[in-house]
C-alpha positions as CSV (number, residue, x, y, z in Angstrom):
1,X,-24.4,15.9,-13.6
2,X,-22.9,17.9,-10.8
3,X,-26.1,16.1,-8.6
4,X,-24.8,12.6,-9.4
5,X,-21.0,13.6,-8.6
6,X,-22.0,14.6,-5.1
7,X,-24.7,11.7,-4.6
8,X,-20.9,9.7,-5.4
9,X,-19.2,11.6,-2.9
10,X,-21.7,11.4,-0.1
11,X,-22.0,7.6,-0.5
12,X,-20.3,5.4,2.5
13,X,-16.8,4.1,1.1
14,X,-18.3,0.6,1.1
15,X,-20.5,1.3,-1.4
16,X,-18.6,2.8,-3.6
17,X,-16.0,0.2,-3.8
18,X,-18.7,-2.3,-4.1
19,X,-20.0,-0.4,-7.0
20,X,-16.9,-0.6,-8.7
21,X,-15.3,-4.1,-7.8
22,X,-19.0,-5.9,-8.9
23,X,-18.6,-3.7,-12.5
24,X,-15.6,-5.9,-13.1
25,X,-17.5,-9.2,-12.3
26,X,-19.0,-9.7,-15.8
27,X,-19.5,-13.7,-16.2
28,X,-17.7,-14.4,-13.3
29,X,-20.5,-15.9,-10.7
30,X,-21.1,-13.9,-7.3
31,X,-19.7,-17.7,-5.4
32,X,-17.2,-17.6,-6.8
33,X,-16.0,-14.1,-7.3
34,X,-16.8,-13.0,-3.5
35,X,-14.0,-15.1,-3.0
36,X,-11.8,-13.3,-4.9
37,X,-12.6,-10.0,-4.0
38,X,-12.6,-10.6,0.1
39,X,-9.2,-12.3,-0.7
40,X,-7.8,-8.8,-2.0
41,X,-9.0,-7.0,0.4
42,X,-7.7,-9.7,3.0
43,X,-4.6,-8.8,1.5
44,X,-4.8,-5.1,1.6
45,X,-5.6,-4.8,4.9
46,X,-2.5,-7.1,6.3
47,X,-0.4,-5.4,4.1
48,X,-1.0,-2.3,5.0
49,X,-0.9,-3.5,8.8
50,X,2.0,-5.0,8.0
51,X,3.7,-1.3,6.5
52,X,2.8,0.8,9.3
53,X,4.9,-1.9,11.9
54,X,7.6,-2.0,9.6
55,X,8.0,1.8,9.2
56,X,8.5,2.3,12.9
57,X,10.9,-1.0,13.2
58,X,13.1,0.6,10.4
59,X,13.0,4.6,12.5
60,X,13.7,1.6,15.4
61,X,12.8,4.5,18.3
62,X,11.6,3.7,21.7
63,X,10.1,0.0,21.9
64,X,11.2,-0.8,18.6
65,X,15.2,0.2,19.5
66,X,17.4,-2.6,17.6
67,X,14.3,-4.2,15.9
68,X,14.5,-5.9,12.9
69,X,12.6,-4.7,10.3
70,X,13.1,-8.6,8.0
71,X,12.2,-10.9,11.1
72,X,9.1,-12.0,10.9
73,X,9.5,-12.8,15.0
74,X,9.2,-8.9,15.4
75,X,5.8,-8.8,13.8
76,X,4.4,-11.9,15.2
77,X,4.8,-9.9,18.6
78,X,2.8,-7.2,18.0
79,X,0.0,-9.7,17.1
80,X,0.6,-8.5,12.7
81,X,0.6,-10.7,10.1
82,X,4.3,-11.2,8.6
83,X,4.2,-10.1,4.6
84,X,7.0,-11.1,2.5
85,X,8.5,-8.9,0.1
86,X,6.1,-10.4,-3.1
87,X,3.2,-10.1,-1.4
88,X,3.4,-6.8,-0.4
89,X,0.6,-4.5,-1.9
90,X,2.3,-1.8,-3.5
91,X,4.7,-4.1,-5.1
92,X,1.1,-5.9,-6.5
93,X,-0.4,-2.7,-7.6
94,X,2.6,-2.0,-9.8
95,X,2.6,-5.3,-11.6
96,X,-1.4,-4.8,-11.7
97,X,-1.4,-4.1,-15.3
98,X,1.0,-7.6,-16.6
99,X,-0.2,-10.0,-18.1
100,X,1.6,-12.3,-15.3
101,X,-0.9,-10.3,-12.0
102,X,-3.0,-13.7,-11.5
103,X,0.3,-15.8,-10.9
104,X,1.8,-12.8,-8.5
105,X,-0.9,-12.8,-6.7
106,X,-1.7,-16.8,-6.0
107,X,1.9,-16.5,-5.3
108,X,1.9,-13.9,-3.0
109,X,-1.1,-15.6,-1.3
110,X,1.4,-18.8,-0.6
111,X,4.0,-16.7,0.8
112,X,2.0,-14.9,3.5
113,X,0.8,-18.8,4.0
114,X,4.3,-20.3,4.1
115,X,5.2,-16.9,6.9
116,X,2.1,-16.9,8.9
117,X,1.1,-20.9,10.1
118,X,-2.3,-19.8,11.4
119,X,-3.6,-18.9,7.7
120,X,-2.3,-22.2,6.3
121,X,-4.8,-23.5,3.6
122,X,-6.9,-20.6,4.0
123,X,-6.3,-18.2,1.5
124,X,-7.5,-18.1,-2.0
125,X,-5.2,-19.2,-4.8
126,X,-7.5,-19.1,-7.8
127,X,-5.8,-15.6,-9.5
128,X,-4.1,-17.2,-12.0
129,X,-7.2,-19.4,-13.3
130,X,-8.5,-18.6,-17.0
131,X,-12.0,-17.5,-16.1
132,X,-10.6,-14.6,-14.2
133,X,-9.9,-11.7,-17.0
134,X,-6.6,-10.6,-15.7
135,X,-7.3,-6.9,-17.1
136,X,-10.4,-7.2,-14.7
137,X,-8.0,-8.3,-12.0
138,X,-5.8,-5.5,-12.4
139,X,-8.8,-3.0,-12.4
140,X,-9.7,-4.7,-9.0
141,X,-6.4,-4.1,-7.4
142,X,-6.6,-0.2,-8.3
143,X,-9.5,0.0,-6.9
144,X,-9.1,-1.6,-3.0
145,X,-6.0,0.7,-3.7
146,X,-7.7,3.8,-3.5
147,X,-8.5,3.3,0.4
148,X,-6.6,2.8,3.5
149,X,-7.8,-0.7,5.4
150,X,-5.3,-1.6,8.0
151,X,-3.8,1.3,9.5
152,X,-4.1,3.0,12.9
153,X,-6.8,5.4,11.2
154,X,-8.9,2.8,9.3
155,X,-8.7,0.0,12.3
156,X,-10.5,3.2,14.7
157,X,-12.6,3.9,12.6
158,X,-13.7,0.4,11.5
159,X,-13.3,1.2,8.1
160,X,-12.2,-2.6,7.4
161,X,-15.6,-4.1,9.5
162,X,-17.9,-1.8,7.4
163,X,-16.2,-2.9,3.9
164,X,-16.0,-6.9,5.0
165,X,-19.7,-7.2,6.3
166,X,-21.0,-5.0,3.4
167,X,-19.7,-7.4,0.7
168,X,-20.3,-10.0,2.9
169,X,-24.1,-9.0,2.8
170,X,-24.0,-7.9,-1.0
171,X,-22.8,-11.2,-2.2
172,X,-25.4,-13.1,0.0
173,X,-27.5,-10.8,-1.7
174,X,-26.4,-11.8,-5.3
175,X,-26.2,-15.6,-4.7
176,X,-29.7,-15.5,-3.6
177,X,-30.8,-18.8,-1.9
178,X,-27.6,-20.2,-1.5
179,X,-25.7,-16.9,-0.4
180,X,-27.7,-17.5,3.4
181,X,-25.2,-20.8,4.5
182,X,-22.6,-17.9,5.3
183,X,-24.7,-15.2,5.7
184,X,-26.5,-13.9,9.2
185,X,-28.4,-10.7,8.4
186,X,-26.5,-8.7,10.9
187,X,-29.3,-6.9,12.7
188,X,-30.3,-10.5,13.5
189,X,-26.9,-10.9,15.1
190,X,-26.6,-7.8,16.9
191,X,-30.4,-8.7,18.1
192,X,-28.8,-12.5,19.6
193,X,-25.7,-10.8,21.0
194,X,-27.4,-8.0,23.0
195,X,-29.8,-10.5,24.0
196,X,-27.4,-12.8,25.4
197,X,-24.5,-9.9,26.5
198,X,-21.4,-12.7,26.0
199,X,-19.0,-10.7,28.5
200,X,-16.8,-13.0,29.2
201,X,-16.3,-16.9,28.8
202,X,-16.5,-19.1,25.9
203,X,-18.7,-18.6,22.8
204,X,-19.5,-21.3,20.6
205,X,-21.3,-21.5,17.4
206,X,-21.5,-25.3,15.7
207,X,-22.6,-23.7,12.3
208,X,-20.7,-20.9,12.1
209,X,-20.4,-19.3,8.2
210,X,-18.6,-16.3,7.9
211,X,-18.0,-16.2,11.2
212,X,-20.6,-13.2,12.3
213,X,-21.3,-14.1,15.5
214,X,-17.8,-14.3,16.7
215,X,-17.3,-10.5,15.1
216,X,-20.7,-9.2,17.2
217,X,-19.7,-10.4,20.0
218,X,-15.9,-8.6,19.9
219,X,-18.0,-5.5,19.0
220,X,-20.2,-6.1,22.3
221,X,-17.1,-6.3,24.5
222,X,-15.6,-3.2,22.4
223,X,-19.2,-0.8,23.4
224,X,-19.0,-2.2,27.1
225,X,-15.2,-1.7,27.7
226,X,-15.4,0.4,30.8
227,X,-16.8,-2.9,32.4
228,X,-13.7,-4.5,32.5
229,X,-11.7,-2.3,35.0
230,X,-8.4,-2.1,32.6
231,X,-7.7,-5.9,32.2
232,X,-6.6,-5.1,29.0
233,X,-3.9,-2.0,27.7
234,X,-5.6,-2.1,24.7
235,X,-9.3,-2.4,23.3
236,X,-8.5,-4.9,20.4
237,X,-6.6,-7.2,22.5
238,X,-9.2,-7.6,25.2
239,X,-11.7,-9.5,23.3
240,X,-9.0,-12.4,23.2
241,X,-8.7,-12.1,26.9
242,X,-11.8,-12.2,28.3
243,X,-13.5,-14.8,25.5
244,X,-12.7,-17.9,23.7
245,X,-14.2,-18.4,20.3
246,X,-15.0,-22.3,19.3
247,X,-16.4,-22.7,15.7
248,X,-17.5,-25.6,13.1
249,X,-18.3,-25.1,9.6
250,X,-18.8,-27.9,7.4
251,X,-18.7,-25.8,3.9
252,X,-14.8,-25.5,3.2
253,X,-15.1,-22.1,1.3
254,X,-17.1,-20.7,3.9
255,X,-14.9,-21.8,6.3
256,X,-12.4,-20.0,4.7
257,X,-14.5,-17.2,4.6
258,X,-14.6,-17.4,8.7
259,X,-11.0,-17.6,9.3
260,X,-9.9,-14.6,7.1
261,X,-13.0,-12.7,9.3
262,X,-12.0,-13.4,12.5
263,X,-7.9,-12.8,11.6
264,X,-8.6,-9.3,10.1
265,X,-9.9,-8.4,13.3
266,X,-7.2,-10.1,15.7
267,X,-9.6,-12.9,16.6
268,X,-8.3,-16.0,17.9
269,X,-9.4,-18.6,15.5
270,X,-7.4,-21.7,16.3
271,X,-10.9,-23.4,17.7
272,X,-12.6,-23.0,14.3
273,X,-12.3,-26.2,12.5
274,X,-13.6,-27.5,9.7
275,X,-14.8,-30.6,8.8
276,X,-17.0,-31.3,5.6
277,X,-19.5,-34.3,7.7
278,X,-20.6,-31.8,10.0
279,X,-21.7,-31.1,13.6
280,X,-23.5,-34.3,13.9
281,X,-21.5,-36.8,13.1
282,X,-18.4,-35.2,13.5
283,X,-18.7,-33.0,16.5
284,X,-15.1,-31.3,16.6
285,X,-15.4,-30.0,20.1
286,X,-17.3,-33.0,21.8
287,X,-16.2,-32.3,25.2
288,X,-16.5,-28.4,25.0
289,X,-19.4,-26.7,27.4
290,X,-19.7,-23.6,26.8
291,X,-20.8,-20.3,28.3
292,X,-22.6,-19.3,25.5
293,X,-24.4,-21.0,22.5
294,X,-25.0,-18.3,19.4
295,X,-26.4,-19.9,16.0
296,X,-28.6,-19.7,12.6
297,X,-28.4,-23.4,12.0
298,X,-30.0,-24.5,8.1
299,X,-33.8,-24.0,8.2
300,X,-36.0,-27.4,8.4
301,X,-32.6,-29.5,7.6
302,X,-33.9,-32.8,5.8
303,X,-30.3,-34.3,4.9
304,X,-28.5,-34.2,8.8
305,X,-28.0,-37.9,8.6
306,X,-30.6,-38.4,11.4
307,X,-31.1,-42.2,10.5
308,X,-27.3,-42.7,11.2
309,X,-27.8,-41.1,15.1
310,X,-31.3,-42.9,16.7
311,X,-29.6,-43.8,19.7
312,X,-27.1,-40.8,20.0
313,X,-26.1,-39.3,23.4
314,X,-27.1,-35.7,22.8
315,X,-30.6,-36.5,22.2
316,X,-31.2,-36.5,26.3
317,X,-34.6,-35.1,26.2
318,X,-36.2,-37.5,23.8
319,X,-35.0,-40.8,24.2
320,X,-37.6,-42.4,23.8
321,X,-38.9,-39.9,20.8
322,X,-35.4,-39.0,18.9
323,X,-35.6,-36.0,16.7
324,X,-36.9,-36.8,13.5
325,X,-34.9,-37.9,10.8
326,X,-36.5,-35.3,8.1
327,X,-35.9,-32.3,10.0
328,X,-33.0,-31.4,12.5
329,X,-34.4,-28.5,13.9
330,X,-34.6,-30.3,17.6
331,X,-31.5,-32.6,17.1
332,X,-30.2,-28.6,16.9
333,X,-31.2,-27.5,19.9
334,X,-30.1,-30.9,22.1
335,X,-27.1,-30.6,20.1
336,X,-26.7,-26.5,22.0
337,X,-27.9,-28.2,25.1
338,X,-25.6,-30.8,25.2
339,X,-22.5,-28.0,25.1
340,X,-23.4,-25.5,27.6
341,X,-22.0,-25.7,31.1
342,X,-24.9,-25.7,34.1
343,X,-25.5,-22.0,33.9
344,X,-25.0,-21.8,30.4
345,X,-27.5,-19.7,27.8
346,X,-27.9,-20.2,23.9
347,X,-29.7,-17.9,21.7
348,X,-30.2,-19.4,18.2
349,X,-32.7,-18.9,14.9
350,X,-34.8,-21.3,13.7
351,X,-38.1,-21.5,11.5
352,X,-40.9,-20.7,13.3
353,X,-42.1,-23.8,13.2
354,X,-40.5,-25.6,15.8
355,X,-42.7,-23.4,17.9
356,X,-46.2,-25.7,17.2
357,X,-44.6,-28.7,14.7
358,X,-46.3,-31.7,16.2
359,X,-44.6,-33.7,13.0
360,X,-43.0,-37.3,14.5
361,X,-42.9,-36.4,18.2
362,X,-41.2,-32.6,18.1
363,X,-44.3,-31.8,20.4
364,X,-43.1,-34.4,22.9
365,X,-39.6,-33.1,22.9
366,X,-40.5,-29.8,23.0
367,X,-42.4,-30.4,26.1
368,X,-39.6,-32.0,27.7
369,X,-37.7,-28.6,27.0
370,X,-40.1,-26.7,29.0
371,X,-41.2,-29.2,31.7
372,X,-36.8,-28.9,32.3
373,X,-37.4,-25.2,32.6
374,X,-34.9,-24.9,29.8
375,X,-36.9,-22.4,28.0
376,X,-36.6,-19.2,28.9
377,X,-37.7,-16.5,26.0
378,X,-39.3,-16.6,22.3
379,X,-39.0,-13.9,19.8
380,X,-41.2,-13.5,17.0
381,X,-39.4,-12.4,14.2
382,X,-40.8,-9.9,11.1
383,X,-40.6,-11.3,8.4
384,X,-38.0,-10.8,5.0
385,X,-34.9,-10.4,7.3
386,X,-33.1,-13.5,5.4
387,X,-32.1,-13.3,2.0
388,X,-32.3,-17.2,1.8
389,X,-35.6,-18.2,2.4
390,X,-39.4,-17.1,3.0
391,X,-39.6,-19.3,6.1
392,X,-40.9,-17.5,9.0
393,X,-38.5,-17.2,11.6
394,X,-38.2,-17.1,15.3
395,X,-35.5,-16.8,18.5
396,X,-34.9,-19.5,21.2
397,X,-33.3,-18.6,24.1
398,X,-32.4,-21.1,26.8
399,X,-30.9,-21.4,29.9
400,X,-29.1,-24.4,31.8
401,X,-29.1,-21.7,35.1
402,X,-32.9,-22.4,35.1
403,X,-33.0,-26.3,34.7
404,X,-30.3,-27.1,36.9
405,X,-32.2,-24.6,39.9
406,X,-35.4,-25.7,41.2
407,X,-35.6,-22.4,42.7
408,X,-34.5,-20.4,40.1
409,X,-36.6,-17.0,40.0
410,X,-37.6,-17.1,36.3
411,X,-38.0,-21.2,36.6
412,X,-41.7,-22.3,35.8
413,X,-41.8,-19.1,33.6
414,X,-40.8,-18.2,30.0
415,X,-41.4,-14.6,28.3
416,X,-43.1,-14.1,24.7
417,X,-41.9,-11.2,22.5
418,X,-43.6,-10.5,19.5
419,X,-41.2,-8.4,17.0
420,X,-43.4,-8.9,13.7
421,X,-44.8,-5.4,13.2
422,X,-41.6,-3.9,13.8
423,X,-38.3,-3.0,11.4
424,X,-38.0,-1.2,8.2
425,X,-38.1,-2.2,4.5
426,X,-34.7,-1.3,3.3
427,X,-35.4,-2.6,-0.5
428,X,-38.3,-4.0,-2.1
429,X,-37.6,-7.6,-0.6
430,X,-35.2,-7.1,2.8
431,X,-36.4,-5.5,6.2
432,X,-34.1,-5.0,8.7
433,X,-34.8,-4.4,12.5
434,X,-33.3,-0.5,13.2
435,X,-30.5,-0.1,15.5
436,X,-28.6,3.1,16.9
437,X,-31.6,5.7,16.7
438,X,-31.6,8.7,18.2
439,X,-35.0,7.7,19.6
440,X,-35.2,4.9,21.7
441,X,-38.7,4.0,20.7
442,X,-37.4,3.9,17.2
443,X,-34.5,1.3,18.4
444,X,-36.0,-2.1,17.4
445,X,-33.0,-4.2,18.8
446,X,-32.7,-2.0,22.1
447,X,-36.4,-2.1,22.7
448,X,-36.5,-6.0,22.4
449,X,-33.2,-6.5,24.1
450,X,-33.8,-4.0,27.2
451,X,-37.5,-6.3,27.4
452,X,-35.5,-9.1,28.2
453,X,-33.3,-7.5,30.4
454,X,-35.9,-6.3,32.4
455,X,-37.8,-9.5,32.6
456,X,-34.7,-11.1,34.0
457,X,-33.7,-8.9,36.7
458,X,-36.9,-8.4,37.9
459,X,-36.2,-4.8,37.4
460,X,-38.9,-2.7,35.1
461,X,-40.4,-5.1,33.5
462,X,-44.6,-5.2,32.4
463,X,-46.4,-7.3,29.5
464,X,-47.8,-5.0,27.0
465,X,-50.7,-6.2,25.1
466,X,-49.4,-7.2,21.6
467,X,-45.5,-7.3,22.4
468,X,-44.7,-8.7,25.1
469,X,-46.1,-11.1,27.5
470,X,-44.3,-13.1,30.8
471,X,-46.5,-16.4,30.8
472,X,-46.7,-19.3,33.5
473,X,-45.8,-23.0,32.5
474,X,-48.7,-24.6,34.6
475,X,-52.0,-22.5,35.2
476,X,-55.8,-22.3,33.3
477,X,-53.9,-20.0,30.5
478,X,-50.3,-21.2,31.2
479,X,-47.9,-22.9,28.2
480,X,-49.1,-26.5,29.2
481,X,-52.8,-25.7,29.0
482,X,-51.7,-24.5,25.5
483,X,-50.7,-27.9,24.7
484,X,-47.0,-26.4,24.7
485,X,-47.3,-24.6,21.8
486,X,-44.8,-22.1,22.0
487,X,-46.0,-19.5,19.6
488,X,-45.8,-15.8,20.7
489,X,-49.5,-15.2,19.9
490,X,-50.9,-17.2,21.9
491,X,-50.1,-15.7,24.8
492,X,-49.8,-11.8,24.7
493,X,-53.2,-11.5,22.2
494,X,-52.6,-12.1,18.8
495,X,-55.2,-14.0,16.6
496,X,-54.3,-17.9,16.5
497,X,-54.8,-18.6,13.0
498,X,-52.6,-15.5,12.0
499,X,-49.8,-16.5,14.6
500,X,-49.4,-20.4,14.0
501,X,-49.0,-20.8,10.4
502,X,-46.3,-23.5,9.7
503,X,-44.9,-23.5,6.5
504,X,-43.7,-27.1,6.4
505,X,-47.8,-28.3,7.5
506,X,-48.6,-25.4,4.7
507,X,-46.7,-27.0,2.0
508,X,-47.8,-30.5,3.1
509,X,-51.7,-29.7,2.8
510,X,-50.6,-27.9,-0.5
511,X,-49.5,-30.5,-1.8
512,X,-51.9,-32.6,-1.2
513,X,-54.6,-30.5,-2.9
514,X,-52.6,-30.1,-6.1
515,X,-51.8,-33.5,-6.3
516,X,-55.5,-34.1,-5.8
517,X,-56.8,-31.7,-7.9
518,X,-54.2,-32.8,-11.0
519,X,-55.5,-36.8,-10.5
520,X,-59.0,-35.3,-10.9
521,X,-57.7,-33.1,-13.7
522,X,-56.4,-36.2,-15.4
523,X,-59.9,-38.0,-15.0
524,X,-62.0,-35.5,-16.3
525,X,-59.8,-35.4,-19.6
526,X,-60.2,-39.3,-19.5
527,X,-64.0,-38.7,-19.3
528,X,-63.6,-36.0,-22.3
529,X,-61.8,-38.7,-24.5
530,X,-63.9,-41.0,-23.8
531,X,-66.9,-39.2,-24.9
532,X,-65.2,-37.7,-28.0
533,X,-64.3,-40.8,-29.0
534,X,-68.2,-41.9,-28.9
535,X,-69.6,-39.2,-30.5
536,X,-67.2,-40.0,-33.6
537,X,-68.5,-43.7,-33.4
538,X,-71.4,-42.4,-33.8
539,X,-71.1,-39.8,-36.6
540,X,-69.4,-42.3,-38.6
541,X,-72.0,-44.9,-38.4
């Protein structure tokens, strides 16, 4: 016993509350009930925010001489939310136990609304609703009670960011399949970030979810502070000064999801919209070009509307070819192409086969994208890093610096990186790549991020058989006598047939044989009949 109480105690605070707040789930769906949970502790963490400003307005010492302690003005200043009297936590946690908690707290939720215009329509207001067991509720609330979120302490040491992107990844985890349209395993974020280093400009993501590569990217600019010479007072307000965050998310919950992210860390969200047709046909930044593209678009995306956008403008490297209709993989990357300024880079996920699909003209497109010089680096991903989907996956890195310069250093080159063998199994079904290690070596994201840094610069860089390779565009062994197949494999080492399986050809020929073998199935027991049906002919004559 005294073993398990200290196994309790040495747990991360994260997990302990998840322990507890998923106890109190019982028939309540993970969709649905993420929703409520992240909403409490949305409201924790503002509220306590919100306490420690108003303690020092009431002392009203120094800076906060004469303040008003009521006026929402005074709070609005100091870049904290504004929380009305009935929304207040510890006036929550003492009605916790009535009968009457769901109402307070959908009520509560339209107050900080009604103070606060930028959350308008973005909190939850499903407390109230029968399906939530209000004793369950009330359990809930004493539990995010039992730990400090949004004061000085907690906001140093994170202790918000750890809870959020732990529930974040534990209700991905519960909703399975479906769980991966907000959900970014985060070592695959911190891998695009550090690849791309966003210091400063304006960061885009068309597909955005919960919002995670907006929150890496603050944490990028946090780790490399001393770069910025003091053009900020303070480290959370320089992320706001130094980039602008433009977002799209077509899933309205999600969206929700994103906006409550980005404000619990000070974020800047008034460029992430929502719009339930999507980035396609309703592109809500259409003139934006950005300094940076990061993405996990949907895998293989069949319904994208494709039919409806033949002729569309984005699509400037196939015109005559226009991404297929059944897959928007490279409408996806035109689409990241078509927003970056002329020394723009993108860094984005997508199923590894978009590497070698030769399906309705993607090799002809994809062709075009190199012979542009638009390509500049492909990571081979291990696999299991998703919770959503089996699909090998890859990293596409591109760069507008390269096209638009003829005489561009890296142009007529792209580098191959080949990350399968590497990461740890964390459970029986998820790997993640390691990051923070003592031992650089052991530093999967370092190790694949410094690569590419080297490459670039010029600096340090050398292929290494199996890893890493820097391959020519034109030559005996370069990517166009390879018939532009853009799969790691190829080029530093690795056995073709165990580098360029693609799943969507896989399922195809799959399919194919079942359906063959079931038609030949259905004969034989035609065949079977048929002669039963002689020999009882024949044994009743």
């Amino acid at each position: 016993m005294a073993k398990a109480k200290k196994e309790t105690k040495d747990q991360p605070v994260e997990q302990i509350l998840w322990a507890s707040a998923d106890k109190l789930r019982k028939n309540m769906d993970a969709a649905e009930y993420k929703h409520i949970v992240l909403g409490l502790v949305f409201l924790k963490y503002i509220s306590d925010n919100f306490s420690e400003l108003y303690h020092k307005l009431v002392v009203g010492e120094g800076d906060y001489a004469g303040a008003n302690p009521d006026d929402p003005y005074e709070y609005r200043a100091e870049n904290v939310f504004y929380v009305p009297p009935q929304a207040r936590w510890d006036y929550l946690k003492g009605r916790a136990k009535l009968p009457s908690i769901g109402k307070d707290v959908d009520d509560a939720m339209e107050a900080i609304e009604k103070d606060n215009p930028s959350l308008k329509g973005v909190l939850p207001k499903e407390y109230a609703k029968e399906k939530l067991d209000k004793q369950s509720l009330g359990g809930l609330i004493d539990i995010i009670s039992t730990i400090a979120l949004g004061d000085s302490v907690s906001r140093s040491n994170d202790v918000l960011g750890n809870v959020y992107e732990y529930f974040l990844g534990q209700f991905a985890l519960a909703e399975g399949k479906k769980g991966g349209q907000f959900y970014t395993p985060r070592c695959v974020v911190q891998l695009l970030v550090e690849m791309l280093e966003p210091y400063e400009g304006r960061v885009l993501d068309p597909c955005c979810g919960s919002g995670g590569m907006f929150v890496q990217s603050e944490k990028f600019i946090e780790a490399h502070a001393d770069r910025y010479n003091g053009k900020a007072k303070e480290i959370d307000k320089l992320f706001d000064k130094v980039v602008s965050v433009y977002g799209q998310e077509s899933n309205q919950t999600t969206w929700r999801l994103c906006k409550m992210n980005l404000a619990l860390r000070g974020i800047d969200s008034s460029n992430v919209k929502w719009n339930n047709e999507g980035s396609f046909l309703n592109d809500a930044h259409p003139d934006l070009k950005a300094d940076f593209i990061i993405a996990n678009p949907p895998f293989n995306d069949s319904d994208w509307s494709g039919e409806l956008l033949r002729s569309d403008g984005r699509w400037q490297y196939s015109r005559e070819t226009p991404p297929p209709a059944g897959n928007a993989n490279y409408a996806w990357i035109q689409h990241f192409i078509y927003h970056l300024n002329p020394k723009g880079s993108a860094g984005f996920v997508l199923a590894k086969g978009s590497l070698s699909s030769k399906t309705n003209g993607e090799d002809k497109i994809r062709k075009a994208l190199v012979d542009a010089g638009l390509v500049d680096c492909i990571v081979n991903l291990p696999t299991k890093l998703f919770l959503n989907t089996q699909i090998p996956a890859c990293l596409w890195f591109l760069s507008r610096a390269k096209e638009s310069d003829p005489k561009h250093p890296r142009r007529g080159k792209i580098l191959f990186i080949d990350a399968r063998n590497m990461g740890k199994m964390i459970n029986r079904r998820t790997r993640e790549l390691t990051n923070g290690s003592a031992s650089p070596e052991e530093n999967d994201i370092k190790v694949i991020a410094d690569t590419y840094h080297a490459w670039k610069s010029g600096e340090g860089y050398k292929d290494i058989p199996g890893f890493c390779k820097s391959a020519s565009v034109i030559g005996d062994d370069g990517v166009a006598a390879l018939d532009y197949v853009l799969t790691p494999g190829r080029y530093i080492g690795l056995p073709d047939d165990e580098d360029d399986f693609n799943f969507t050809e896989r399922v195809k020929v799959l399919t194919t044989k079942l359906e063959s073998q079931m038609t030949e199935s259905v004969e034989i027991d035609k065949l079977i009949r048929a002669n039963l049906a002689k020999v009882e002919v024949s044994v009743d004559e």
